[in-house]
matplotlib code that plots the C-alpha trace (Angstrom):
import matplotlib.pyplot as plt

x = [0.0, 1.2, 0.7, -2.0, 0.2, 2.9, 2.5, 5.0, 5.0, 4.5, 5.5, 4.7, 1.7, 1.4, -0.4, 1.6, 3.6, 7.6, 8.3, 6.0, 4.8, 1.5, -1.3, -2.6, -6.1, -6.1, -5.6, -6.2, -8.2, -10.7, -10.9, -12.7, -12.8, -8.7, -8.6, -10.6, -8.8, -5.8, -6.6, -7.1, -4.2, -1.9, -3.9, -3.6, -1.2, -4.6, -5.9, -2.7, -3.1, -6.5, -5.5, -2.6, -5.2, -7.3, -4.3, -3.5, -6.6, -6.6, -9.3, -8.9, -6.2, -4.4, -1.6, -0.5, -2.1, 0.3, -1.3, -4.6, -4.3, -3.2, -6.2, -8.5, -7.1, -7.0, -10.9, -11.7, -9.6, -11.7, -15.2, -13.7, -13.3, -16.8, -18.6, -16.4, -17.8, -21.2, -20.9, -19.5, -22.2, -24.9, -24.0, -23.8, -27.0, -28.8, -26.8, -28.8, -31.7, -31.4, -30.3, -33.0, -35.7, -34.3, -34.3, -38.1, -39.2, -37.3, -38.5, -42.2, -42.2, -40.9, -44.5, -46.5, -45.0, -45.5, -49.1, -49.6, -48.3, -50.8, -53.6, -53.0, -53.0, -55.9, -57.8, -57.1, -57.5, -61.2, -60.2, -61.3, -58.2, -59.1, -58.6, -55.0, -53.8, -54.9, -53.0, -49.6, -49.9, -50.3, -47.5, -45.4, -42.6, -42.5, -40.1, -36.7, -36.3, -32.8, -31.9, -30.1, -32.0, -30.1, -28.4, -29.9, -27.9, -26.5, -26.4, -22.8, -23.7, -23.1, -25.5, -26.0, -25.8, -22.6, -21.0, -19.5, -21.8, -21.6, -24.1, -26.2, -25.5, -26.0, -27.5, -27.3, -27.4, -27.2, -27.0, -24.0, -24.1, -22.3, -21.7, -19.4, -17.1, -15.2, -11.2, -11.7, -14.2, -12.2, -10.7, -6.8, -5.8, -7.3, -6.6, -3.6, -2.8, -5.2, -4.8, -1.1, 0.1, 3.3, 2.4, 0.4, -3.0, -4.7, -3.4, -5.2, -8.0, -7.9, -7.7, -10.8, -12.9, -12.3, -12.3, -15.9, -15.8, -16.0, -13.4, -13.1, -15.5, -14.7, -16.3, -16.8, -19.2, -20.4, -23.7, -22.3, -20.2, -23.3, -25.2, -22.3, -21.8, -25.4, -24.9, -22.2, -23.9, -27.0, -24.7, -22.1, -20.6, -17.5, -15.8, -15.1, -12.2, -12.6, -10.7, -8.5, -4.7, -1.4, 0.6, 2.5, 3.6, 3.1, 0.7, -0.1, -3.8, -4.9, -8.1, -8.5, -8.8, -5.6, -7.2, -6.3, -8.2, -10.1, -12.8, -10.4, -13.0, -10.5, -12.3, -10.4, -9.3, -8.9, -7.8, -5.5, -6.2, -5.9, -4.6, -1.9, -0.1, -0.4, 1.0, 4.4, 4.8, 3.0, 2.2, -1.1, -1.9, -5.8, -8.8, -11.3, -14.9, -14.0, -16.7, -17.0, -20.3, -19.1, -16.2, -18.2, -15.5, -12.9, -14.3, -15.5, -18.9, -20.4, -18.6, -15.7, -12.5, -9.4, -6.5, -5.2, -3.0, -4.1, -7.0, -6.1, -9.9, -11.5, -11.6, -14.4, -14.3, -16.4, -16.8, -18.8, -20.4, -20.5, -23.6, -26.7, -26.4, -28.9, -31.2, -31.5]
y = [0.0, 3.1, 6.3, 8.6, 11.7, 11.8, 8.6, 6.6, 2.5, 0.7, -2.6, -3.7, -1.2, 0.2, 2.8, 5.6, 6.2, 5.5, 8.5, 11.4, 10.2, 10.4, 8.5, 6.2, 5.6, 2.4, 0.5, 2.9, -0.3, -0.2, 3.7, 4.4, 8.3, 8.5, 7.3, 10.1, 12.6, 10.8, 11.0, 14.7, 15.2, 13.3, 12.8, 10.1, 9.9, 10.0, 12.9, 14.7, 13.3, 15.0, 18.5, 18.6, 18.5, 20.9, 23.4, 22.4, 22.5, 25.7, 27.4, 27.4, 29.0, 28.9, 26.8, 26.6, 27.4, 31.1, 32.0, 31.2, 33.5, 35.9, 35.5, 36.0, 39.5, 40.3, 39.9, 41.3, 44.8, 44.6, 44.6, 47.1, 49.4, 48.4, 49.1, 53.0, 53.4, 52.9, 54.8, 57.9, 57.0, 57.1, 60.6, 62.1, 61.2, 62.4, 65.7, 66.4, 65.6, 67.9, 70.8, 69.6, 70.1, 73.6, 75.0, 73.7, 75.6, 78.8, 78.3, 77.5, 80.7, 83.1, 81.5, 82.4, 85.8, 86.7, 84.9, 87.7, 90.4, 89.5, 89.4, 92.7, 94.6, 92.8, 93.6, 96.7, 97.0, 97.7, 100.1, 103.7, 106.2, 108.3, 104.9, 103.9, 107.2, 107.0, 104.2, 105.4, 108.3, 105.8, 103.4, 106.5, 106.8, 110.3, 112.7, 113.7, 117.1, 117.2, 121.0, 122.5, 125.3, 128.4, 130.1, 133.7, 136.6, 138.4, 141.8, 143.3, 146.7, 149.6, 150.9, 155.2, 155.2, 153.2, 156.3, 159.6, 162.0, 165.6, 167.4, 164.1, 165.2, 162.3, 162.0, 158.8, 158.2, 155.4, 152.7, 154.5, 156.8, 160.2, 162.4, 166.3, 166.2, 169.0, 167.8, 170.5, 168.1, 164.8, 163.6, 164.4, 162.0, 159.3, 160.0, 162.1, 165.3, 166.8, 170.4, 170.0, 168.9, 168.0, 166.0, 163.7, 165.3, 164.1, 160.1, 161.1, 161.6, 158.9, 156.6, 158.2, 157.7, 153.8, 153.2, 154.4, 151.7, 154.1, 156.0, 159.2, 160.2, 158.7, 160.2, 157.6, 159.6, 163.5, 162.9, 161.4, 164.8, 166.6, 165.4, 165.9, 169.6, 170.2, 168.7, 170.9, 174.2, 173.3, 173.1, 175.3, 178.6, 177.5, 174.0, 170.9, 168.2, 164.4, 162.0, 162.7, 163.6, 163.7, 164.0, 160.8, 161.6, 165.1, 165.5, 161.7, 162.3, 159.2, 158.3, 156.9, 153.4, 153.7, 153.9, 156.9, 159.5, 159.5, 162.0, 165.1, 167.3, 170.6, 174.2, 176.8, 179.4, 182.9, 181.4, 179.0, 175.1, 173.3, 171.6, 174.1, 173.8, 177.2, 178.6, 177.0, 179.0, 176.7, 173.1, 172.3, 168.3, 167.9, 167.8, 169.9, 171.8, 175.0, 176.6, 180.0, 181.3, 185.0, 185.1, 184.3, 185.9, 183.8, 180.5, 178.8, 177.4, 174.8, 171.5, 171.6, 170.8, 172.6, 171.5, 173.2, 173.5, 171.1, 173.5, 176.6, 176.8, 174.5, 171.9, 170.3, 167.1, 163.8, 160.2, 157.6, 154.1, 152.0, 150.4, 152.5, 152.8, 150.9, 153.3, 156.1]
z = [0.0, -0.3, 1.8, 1.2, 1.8, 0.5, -1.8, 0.0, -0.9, 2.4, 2.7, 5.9, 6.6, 10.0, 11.6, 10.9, 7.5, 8.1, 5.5, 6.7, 10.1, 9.5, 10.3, 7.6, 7.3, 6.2, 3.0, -0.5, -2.3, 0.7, 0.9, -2.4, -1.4, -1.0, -4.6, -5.9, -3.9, -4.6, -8.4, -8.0, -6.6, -8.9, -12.3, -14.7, -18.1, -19.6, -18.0, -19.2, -22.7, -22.5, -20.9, -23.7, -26.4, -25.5, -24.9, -28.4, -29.9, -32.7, -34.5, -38.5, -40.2, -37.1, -35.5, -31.9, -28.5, -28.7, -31.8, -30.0, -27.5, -29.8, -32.0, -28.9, -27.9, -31.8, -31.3, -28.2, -29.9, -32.7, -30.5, -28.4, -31.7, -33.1, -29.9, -29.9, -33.6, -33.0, -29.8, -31.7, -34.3, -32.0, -30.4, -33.7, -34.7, -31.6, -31.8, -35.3, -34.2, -31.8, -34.3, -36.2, -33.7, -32.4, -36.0, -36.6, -33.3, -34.5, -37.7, -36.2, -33.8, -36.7, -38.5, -35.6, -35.5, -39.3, -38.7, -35.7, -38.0, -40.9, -38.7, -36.6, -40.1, -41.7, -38.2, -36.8, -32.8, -32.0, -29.5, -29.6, -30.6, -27.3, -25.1, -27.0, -26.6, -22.7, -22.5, -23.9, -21.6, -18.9, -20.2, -21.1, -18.5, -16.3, -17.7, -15.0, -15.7, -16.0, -16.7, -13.9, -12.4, -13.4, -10.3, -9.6, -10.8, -7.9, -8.2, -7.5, -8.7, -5.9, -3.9, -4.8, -0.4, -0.6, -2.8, -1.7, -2.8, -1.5, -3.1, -4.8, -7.8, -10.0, -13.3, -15.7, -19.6, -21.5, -19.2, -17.4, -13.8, -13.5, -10.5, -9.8, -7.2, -5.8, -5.0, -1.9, -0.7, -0.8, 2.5, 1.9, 4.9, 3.0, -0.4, -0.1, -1.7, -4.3, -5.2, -5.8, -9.2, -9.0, -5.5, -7.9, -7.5, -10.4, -10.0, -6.5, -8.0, -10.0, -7.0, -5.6, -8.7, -8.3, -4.6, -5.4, -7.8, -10.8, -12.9, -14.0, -17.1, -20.6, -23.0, -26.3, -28.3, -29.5, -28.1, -24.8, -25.0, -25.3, -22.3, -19.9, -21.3, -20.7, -16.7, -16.6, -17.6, -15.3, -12.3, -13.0, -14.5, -15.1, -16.6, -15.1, -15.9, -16.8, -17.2, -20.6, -19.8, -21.5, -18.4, -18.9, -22.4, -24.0, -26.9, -26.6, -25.1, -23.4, -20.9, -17.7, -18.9, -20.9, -24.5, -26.7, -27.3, -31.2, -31.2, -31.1, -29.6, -29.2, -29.8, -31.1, -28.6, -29.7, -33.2, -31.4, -31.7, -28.6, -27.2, -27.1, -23.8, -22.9, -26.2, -24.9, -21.6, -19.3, -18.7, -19.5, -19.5, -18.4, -20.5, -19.6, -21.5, -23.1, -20.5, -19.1, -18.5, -17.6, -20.5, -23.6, -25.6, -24.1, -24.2, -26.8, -25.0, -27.4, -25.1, -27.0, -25.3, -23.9, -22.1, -18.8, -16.1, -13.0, -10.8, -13.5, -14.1, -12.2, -9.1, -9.9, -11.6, -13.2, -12.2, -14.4, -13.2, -16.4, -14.8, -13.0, -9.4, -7.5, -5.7, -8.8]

ax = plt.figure().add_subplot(projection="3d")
ax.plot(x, y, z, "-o")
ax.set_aspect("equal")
plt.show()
């Protein structure tokens, strides 16, 4: 007998196995289930024979049990590509059919649309005119007014209370304010000297003319000429100055706002053409009207001009407001 583990041959059978030490069961003809275990274990030439042939079996065309295997994973490849392709296939075709449906709805709702369109003009809206154009008033959004109000003009003119006036002797033409002065009335202490020529009187003056927020009179036209003569003679019998002087530059004749002088208004005294500068002998540099109500024969008395030495014929003198005064 022969060992059931380890297949050792037993000649004098005990009851344990002289090779492996293990127990023995008994004798393998009695023990039909160790020879099925046994046969599992250790399989006959036969069952070799057999397992051989079936490694060797090959399909046709083919030879070997490599080229077999070979064949097998050349298949499976070949589904795996087939199954891919009709994958990518199958997406395609759904992706048109969904283009397709989109552009039969678009194509659908433009219908509908031109179908409104036709309808609205063959059927005009029953709706009185009076209730549609209600209803656009309604649906009409409210207008933002969007223009900035305009700020309010402040008025920066000078008040006729705010300005030195002696005698309120103010008078006004075109648009513009006059008033006389007298230098002998002008605070010296304030303005410094003027009655003294060559101590800068008449710049003096000047200076008080514009802290008053005037100058002294310009005169741009013959008819502005004539209204101020015509002050003049209601006031006064004898001239007044403005503010025309060549002091700065002699025979150059030039106003207070530094423009030259054009109109040329100069009488003609005793046949003498002013300006004249006193003939030569004296220094005559201010403006003034030709004006001497008690010497007619020395004076030319139509508001023409002469020039003269500063306070020679005259301390009174003009200031003009290109605006009117508030309060006259």
């Amino acid at each position: 007998m022969r060992c059931w583990h380890c297949q050792y041959k037993i000649k004098n059978p005990g009851e344990y196995c002289p090779r492996c030490g293990r127990r023995l069961a008994g004798p393998v003809s009695e023990n039909t289930n160790i020879k099925r275990v046994f046969n599992k274990m250790n399989p006959s030439d036969k069952e070799k024979d057999d397992k051989d042939t079936r490694e060797k079996m090959v399909l046709p065309g083919n030879s070997g049990g490599t080229e077999s295997r070979n064949n097998k994973k050349v298949l499976l490849a070949g589904g795996i590509a087939i199954i891919l392709v009709v994958a990518a296939s199958t997406a395609v075709i759904a992706m048109t059919r969904r283009t397709d449906k989109q552009n039969d709805k678009e194509q659908s709702k433009a219908a509908s649309t031109i179908e409104m369109a036709q309808e609205t003009a063959q059927y005009p809206s029953e709706v009185p005119v009076e209730e549609e154009s209600a209803t656009a008033e309604k649906e009409k959004p409210e207008e933002i007014d969007t223009e900035k109000e305009e700020p309010e003009e402040i008025d920066t003119r000078r008040s006729v209370d705010d300005v030195f006036r002696p005698d309120g002797s103010f008078f006004t033409y075109d648009g513009h304010t006059y008033c006389f002065y007298d230098v002998y009335t002008i605070n010296e202490n304030e303005y410094g000297n003027v009655t003294d020529a060559d101590a800068g009187a008449y710049k003096n003056v000047q200076k008080f003319c514009r802290d008053q927020e005037g100058h002294l009179a310009i005169i741009d036209s013959i008819a502005e000429n004539e209204v101020l003569f015509d002050e003049t003679q209601e006031r006064y019998d004898h001239t007044v100055f403005f503010g025309l002087s060549d002091e700065n530059r002699e025979g150059r004749w030039i106003w207070d706002d530094g423009t030259e002088d054009t109109l040329r208004l100069w009488s003609v005294k005793n046949g003498v053409q002013q300006p004249d500068n006193g003939n030569g002998y004296s220094v005559e540099h201010y403006a003034e009207f030709d004006y001497d109500r008690f010497n007619p024969e020395g004076s030319d008395n139509t508001g023409n001009w002469n020039d003269a030495a500063y306070l020679k014929n005259t301390s009174v003198f003009l200031c003009e407001w290109d605006y009117v005064l508030k309060g006259l």
